[in-house]
N, C-alpha and C positions, 0 to 999 in steps of 0.2 A: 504493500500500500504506500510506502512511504517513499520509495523508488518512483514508480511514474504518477505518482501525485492522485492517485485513484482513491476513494473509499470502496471498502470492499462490498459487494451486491450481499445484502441481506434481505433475507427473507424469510416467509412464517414457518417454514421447516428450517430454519438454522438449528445449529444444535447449540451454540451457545450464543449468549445475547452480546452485543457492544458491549455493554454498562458492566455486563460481568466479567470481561475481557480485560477494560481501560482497568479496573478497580483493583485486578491482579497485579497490573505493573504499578499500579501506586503502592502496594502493599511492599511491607519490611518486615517479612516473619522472619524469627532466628530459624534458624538450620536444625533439624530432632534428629536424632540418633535411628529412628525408625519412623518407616519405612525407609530403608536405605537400598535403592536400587537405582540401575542403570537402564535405559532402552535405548535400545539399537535397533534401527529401520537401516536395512543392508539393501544399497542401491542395486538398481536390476539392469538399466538402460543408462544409453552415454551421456544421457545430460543432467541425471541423476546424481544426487552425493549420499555415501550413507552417513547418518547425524547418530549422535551420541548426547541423549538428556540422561540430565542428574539430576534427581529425584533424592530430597532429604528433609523428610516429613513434607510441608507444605513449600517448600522452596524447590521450584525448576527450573535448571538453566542446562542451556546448550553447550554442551563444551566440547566435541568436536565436530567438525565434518568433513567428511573422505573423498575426492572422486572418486572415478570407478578404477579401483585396485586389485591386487590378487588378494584371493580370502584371507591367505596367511598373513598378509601386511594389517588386514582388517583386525581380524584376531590380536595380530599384538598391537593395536591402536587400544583394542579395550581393556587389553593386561593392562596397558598403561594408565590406562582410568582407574583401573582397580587399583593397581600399586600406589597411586595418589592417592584416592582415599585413603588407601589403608594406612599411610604415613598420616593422613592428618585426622582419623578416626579412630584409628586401630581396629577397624572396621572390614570387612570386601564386603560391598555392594553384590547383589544379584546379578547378574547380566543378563537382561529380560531379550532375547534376540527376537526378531521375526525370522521362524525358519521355515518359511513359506521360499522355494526358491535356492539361490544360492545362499543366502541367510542360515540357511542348513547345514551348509558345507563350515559356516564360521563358527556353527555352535557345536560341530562335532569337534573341530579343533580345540577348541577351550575346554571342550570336556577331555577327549587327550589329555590335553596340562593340569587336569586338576582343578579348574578353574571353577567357580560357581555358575552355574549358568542354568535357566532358566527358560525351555523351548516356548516358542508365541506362536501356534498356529489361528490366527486369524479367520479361517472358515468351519475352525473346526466347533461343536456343539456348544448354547453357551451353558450356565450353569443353573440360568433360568431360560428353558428350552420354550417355554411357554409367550414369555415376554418378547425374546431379542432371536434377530433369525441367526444369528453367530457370535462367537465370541467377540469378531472386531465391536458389532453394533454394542455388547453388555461391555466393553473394557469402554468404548468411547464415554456410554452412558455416566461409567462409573466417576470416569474424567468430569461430565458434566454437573454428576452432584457435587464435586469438590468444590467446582466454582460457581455454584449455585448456592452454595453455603458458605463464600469468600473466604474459602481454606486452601488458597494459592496464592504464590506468590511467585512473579513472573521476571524477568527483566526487562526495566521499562526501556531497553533502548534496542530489542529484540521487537522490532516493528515485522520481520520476516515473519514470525512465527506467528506474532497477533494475529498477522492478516490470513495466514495459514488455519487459525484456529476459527477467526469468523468463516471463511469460506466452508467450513464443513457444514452438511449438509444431512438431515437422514429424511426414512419415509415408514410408510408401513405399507405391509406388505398383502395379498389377500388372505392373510390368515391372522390379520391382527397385529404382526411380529413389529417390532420396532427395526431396521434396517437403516445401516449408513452408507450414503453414495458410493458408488464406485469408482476408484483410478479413471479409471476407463471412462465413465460419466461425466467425471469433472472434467477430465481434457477435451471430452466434447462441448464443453461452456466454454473454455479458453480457461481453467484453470490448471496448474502444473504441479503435477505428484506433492498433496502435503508432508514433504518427510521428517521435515521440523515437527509437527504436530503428530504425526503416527508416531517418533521416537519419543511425547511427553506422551501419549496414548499406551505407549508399552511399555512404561516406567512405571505406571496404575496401574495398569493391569493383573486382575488374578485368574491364572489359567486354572479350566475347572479338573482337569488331571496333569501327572509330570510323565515326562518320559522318565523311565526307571535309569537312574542313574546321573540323573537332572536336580540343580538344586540341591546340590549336597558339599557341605566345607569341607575340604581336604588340605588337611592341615600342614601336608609335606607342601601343597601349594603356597601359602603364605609363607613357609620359610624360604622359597624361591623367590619368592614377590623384594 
């Protein structure tokens, strides 16, 4: 938005409001010890980056982003997210991946090392099957009670991401289900892959099962780190 001077198109299916948006980047929450996770949206296509949100209690901020790399480079871009925490937390963060994709290939890597990690399939069932037709739609959702309850806190000078976050979009479906636009949809408006907003999307997010072997500290890892 703040690039070609546009306000972003809102409309009565937005998923989240302006007011709830601007109110986040005004906010100064201190940083919690919990929820202490990472999400990674691992880019697919060449004009794509993949982003890296930090998720620490109510405080999100973006702190990397990749173009399009080898998995392996990807992978130690988020050791290195973790070893940072861990120096100023004593901490490792989750690493929430989307492994839809090659996002796959960087969370089998991580699990290799030891690493904590966190598989995000996005299509897969959500945990109220009744309510939301997928997991992305219940993890979006779950993003929008945060900021619907001003329990975010954004960087105000992170206009990419705002305008990322108003552009989202959901619907419902003929079965009642709540559903969030698609990739694919918003590039038919002229909008461009949110990967800013999918990586604070899968930093909330709780998948409703893990892959066995997912999500578990190993402790030879952090004496690596």
């Amino acid at each position: 938005a703040a690039v070609p001077g546009e306000v972003p198109e809102v409309s009565e299916n937005s998923l989240l409001r302006p007011g709830w948006i601007t109110r986040a980047q005004t906010n100064q929450f201190d940083a919690k010890p919990s929820p202490l996770t990472l999400g990674v949206d691992v880019a697919r296509f060449g004009t794509d980056k993949t982003v890296i949100c930090e998720r620490r209690g109510p405080r999100f901020r973006i702190t990397r982003t990749i173009d399009i790399s080898p998995t392996t480079q990807v992978a130690g871009e988020v050791v290195a997210e973790q070893r940072r925490i861990l120096a100023e937390t004593g901490q490792v963060p989750s690493a929430q991946v989307d492994t839809v994709g090659v996002g796959g290939v960087v969370a089998d890597i991580l699990r290799e090392q030891g690493a904590l990690v966190v598989d995000m399939v996005a299509g897969a069932a959500a945990q109220e099957p009744k309510r939301f037709a997928n997991a992305r739609a219940e993890w979006y959702w779950q993003l929008r009670d945060l900021f619907e309850a001003d329990q975010v806190d954004l960087d105000p000078s992170d206009d990419e991401l705002a305008a990322q976050l108003a552009a989202i979009r959901y619907e419902l479906t003929s079965k009642s289900l709540i559903k969030i636009e698609s990739k694919d949809d918003m590039r038919a408006r002229g909008v461009h892959s949110p990967g800013r907003a999918d990586a604070m999307m899968l930093a909330v997010g709780i998948p409703a099962t893990r892959r066995p072997g997912s999500g578990f500290y190993n402790f030879g890892y952090r004496r690596r780190l």
